[in-house]
C-alpha positions in Angstrom: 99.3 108.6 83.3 102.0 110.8 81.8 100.3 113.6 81.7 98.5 113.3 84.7 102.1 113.2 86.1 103.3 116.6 84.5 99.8 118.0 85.9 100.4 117.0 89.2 103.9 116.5 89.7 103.1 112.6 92.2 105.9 110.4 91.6 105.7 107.5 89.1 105.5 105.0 92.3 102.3 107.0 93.4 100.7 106.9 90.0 100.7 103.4 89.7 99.0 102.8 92.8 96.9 105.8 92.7 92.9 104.6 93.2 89.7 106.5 92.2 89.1 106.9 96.0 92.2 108.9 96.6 90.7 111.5 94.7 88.1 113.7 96.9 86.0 116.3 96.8 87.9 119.6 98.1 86.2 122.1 100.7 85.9 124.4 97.8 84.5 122.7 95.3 87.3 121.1 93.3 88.9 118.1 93.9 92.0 116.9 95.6 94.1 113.8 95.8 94.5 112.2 99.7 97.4 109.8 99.4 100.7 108.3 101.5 103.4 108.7 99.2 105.4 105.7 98.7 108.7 107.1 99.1 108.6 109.4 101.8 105.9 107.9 103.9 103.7 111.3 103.8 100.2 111.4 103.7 98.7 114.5 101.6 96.1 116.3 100.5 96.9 118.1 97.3 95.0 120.1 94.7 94.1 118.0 91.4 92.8 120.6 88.3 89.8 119.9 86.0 92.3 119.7 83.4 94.7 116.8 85.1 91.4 114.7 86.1 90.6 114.5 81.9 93.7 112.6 81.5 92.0 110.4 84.0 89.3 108.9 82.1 85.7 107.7 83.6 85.3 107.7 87.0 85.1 104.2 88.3 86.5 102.3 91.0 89.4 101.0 91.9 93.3 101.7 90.6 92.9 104.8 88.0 95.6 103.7 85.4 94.7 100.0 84.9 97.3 97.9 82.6 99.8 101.0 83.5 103.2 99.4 84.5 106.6 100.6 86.1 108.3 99.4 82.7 106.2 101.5 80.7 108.0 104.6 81.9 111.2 103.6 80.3 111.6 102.2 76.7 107.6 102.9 75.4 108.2 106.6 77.2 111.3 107.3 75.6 109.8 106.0 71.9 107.2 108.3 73.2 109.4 111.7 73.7 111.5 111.0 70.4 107.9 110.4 67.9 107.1 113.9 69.8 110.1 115.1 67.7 112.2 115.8 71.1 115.8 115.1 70.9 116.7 115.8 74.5 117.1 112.9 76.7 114.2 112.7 79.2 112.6 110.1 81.9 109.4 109.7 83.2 111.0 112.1 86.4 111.0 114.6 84.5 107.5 115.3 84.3 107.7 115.8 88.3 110.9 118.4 87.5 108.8 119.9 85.0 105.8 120.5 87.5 107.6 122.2 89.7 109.9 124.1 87.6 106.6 125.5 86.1 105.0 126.4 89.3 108.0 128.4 90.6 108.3 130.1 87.5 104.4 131.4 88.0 105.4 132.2 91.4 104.3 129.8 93.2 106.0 129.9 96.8 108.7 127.2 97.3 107.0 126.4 100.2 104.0 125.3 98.7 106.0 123.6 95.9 107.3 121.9 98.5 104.8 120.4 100.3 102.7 119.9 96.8 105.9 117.2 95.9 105.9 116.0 99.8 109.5 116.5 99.7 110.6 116.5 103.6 112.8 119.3 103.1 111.9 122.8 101.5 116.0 122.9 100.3 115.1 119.8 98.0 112.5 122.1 96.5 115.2 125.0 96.6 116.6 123.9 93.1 114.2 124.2 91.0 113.9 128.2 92.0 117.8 128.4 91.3 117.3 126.9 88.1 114.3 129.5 87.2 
């Protein structure tokens, strides 16, 4: 679920309701994820990579990270980060400041960043290009 997260950038409330029939077949060929975020109350169709849908396991049906829990995205994430030999203090939010710190970097527009983290407000989205 973690690295499903940094792939896609969906907030930790979104993962853990995320369901196998939230993820689609796109118009081109790929796939997307069609969801209502939790916290903002948008519904979205965003792009989901080959790569992020391996971290995903077999298709079946149903919620996609069974047994995965809020609470797992504190202590067990933090043991996680500091076995990975990282000394930096991080949470599970990161991931989602991660994903779109690396999209702006690859120029990605902010617009698009935006509406990829279904934040209502492209000046949320604004920071992360200051900070690259």
């Amino acid at each position: 679920a973690s690295m499903f997260g940094l792939f896609t950038g969906l907030r930790l409330s979104d993962l853990l309701q995320l369901c196998w029939e939230n993820i689609e077949r796109s118009p081109d060929g790929g796939y997307c994820i069609r969801l209502c975020t939790e916290k903002t109350d948008t519904e979205a169709t965003l792009p989901v990579s080959d790569e992020a849908l391996k971290y995903c396991g077999e298709r079946s049906e149903g919620i996609i990270f069974k047994g995965f829990r809020r609470s797992m995205a504190q202590q067990p994430f933090k043991k996680w980060v500091k076995a990975a030999g990282i000394e930096k203090k991080l949470s599970f939010h990161c991931l989602r400041h991660s994903f779109a710190t690396i999209l702006i970097s690859l120029g990605i527009d902010v617009y698009v960043v935006s509406k990829m983290l279904t934040h209502r407000s492209v000046r949320t989205t604004q920071i992360y290009a200051d900070v690259v």
